[in-house]
ROKOLDREN-561404 format. One line per field, with one value per atom (N, C-alpha, C): residue number from 1; residue in three letters; x, y, z. Coordinates in Angstrom, 1 decimal, decimal comma, m for minus. Each point is the difference from the previous one (the first is absolute). Layout:
REM residues N
i (NUM; ...)
aa (ala; ...)
x (X; ...)
y (Y; ...)
z (Z; ...)
//
This chain:
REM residues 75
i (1; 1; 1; 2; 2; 2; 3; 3; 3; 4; 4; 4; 5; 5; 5; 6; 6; 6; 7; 7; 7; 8; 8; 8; 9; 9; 9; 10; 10; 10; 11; 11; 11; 12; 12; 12; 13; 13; 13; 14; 14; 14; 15; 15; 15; 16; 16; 16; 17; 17; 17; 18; 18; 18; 19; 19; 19; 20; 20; 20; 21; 21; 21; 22; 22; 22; 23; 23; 23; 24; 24; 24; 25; 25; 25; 26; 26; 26; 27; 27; 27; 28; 28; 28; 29; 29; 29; 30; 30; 30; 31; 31; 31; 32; 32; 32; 33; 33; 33; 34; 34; 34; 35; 35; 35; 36; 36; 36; 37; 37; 37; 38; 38; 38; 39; 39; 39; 40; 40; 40; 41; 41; 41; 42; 42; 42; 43; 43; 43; 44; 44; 44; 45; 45; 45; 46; 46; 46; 47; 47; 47; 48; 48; 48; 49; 49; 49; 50; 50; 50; 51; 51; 51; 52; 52; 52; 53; 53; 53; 54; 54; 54; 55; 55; 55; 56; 56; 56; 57; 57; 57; 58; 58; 58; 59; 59; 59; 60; 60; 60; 61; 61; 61; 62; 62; 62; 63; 63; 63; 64; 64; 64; 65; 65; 65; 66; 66; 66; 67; 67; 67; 68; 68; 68; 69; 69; 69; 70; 70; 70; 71; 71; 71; 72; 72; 72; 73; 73; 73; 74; 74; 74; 75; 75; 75)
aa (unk; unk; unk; unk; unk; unk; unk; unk; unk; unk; unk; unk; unk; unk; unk; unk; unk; unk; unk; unk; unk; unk; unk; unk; unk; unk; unk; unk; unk; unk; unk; unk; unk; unk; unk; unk; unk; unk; unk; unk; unk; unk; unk; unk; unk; unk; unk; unk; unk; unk; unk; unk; unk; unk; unk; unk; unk; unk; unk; unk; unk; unk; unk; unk; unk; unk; unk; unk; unk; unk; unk; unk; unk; unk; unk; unk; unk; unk; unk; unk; unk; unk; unk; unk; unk; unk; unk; unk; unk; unk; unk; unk; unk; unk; unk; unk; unk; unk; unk; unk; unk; unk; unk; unk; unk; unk; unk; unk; unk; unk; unk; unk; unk; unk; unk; unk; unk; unk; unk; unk; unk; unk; unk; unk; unk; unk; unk; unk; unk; unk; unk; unk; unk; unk; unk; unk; unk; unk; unk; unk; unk; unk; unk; unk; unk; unk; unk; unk; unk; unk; unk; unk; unk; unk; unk; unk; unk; unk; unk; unk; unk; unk; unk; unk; unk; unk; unk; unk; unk; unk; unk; unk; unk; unk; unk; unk; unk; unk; unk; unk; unk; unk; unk; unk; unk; unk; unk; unk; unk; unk; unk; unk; unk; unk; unk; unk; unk; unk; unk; unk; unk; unk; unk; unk; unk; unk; unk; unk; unk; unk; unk; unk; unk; unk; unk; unk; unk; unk; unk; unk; unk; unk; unk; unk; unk)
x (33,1; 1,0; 0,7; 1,6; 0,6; m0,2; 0,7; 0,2; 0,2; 1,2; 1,0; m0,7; m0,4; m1,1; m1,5; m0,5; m1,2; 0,6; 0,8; 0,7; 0,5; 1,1; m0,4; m1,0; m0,6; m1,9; m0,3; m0,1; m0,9; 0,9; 1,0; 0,9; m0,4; m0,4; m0,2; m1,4; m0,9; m1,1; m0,2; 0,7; 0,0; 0,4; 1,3; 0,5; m1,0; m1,0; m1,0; m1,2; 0,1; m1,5; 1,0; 1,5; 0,4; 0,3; m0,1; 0,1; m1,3; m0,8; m1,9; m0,3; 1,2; m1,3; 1,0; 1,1; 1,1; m0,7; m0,4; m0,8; m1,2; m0,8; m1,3; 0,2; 1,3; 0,1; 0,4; 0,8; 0,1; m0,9; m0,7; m1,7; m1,0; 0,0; m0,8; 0,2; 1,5; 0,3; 0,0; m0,4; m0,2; m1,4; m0,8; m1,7; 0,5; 0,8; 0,0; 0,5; 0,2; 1,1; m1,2; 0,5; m0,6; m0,4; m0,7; m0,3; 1,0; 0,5; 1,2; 0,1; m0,9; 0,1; 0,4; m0,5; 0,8; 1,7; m0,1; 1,5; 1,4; m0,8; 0,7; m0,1; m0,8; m0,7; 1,4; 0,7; 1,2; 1,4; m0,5; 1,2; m0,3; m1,3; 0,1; 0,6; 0,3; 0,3; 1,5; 0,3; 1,3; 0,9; m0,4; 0,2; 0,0; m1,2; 0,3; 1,3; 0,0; 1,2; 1,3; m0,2; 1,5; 0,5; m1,3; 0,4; 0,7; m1,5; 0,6; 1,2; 0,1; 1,2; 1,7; m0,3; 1,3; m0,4; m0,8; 0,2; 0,4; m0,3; 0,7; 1,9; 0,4; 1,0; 0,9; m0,6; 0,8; m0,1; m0,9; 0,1; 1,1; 1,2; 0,7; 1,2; 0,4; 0,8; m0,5; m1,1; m0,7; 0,8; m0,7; 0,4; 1,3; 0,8; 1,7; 0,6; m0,9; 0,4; m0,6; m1,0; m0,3; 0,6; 0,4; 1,3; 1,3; 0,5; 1,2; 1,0; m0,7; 0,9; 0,3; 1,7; m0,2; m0,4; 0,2; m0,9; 1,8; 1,1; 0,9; 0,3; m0,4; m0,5; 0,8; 0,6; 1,0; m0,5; 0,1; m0,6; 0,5)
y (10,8; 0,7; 1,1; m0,2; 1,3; 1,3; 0,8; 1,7; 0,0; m0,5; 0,1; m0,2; m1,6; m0,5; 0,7; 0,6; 0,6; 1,3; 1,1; 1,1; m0,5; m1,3; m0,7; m0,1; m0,7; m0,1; 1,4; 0,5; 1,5; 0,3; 0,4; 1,0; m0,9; m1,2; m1,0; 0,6; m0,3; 0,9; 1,5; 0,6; 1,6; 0,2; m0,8; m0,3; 0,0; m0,8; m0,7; 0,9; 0,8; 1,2; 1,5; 0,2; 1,2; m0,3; m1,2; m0,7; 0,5; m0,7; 0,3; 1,7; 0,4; 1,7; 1,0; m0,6; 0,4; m0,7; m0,6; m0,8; 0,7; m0,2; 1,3; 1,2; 0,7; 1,4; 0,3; m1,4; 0,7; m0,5; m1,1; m0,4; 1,3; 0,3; 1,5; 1,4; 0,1; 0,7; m0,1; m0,9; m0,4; 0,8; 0,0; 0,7; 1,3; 0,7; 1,3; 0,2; 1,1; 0,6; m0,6; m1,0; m0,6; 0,6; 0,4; 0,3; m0,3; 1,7; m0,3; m1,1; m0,6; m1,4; m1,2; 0,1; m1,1; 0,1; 0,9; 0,4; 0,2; 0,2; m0,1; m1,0; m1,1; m0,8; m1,4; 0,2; m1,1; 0,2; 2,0; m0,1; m0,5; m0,5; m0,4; m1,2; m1,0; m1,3; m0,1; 1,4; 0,3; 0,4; 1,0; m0,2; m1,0; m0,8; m0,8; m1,1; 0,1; m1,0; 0,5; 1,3; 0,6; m0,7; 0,0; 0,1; m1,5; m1,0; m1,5; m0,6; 0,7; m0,2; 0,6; 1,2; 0,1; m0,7; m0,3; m0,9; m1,5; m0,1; m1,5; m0,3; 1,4; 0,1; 0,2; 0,7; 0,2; m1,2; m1,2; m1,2; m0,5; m0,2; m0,8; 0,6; 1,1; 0,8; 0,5; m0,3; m0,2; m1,3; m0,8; m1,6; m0,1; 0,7; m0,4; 0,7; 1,0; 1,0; m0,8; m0,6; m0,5; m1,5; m0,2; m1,7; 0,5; 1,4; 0,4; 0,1; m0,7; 0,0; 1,9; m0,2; 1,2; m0,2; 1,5; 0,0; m0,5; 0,2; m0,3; m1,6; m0,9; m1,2; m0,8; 1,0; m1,0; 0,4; m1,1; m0,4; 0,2)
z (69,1; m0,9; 0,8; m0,1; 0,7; m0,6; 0,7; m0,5; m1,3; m0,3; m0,8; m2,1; 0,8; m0,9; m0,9; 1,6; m0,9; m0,7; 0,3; m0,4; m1,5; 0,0; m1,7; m1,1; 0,9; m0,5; m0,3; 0,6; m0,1; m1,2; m0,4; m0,6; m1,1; m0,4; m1,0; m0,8; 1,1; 0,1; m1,1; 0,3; 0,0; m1,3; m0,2; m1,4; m1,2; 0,9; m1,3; m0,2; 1,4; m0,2; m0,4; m0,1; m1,1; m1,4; 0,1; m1,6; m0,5; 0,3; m0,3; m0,2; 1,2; m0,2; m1,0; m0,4; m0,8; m2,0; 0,0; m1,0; m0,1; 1,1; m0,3; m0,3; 0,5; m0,1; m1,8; m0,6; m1,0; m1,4; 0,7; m0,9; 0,2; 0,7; 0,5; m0,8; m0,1; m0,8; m1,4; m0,8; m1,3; m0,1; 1,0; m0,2; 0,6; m0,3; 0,5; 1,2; 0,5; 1,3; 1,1; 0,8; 1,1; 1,2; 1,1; 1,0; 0,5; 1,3; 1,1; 0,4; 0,0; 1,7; m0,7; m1,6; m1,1; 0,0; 0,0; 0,0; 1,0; 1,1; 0,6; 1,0; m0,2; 0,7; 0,3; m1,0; 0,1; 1,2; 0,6; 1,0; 1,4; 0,3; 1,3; 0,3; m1,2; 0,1; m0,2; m1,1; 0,0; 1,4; 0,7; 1,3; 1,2; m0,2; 0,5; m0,3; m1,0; m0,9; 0,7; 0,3; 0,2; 1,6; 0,7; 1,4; 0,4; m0,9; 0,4; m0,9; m1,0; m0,6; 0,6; 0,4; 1,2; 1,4; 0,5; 1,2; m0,3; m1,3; m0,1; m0,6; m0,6; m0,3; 0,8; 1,6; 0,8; 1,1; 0,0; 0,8; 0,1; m1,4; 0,3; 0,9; m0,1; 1,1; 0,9; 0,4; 1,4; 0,7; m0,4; 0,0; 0,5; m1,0; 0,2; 1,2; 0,5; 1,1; 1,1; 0,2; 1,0; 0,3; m1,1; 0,6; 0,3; 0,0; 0,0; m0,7; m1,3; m1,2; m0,5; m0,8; m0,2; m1,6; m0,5; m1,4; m1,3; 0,7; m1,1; 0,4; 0,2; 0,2; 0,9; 0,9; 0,9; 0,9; 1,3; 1,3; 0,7)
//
């Protein structure tokens, strides 16, 4: 599997573990004001979200820079 690929995978991933701690944070909260680490347990994955989510946004104008294409679509 390339770079590109597992960085997709992962960001797939991460999706699915701030979905989960975003869900427990607010099941948790129904039994009363939750422990710090309940709560704030959903920004590590959020951050991570951020990072692989702008490295994949900026692939494709990577891409287009390195074939010499310019970005207003003429060659």
């Amino acid at each position: 599997m390339n770079w590109n690929n597992w960085i997709r995978q992962t960001h797939r991933w991460l999706s699915i573990a701030f979905t989960v701690t975003v869900i427990v944070n607010f099941v948790a909260r129904i039994w009363g004001e939750p422990p710090a680490w309940v709560t704030y347990s959903p920004l590590l994955p959020l951050f991570l979200l951020l990072f692989s989510g702008l490295y994949m946004f900026v692939l494709p104008y990577g891409s287009r820079a390195r074939s010499g294409r310019r970005a207003g679509g003429q060659a």
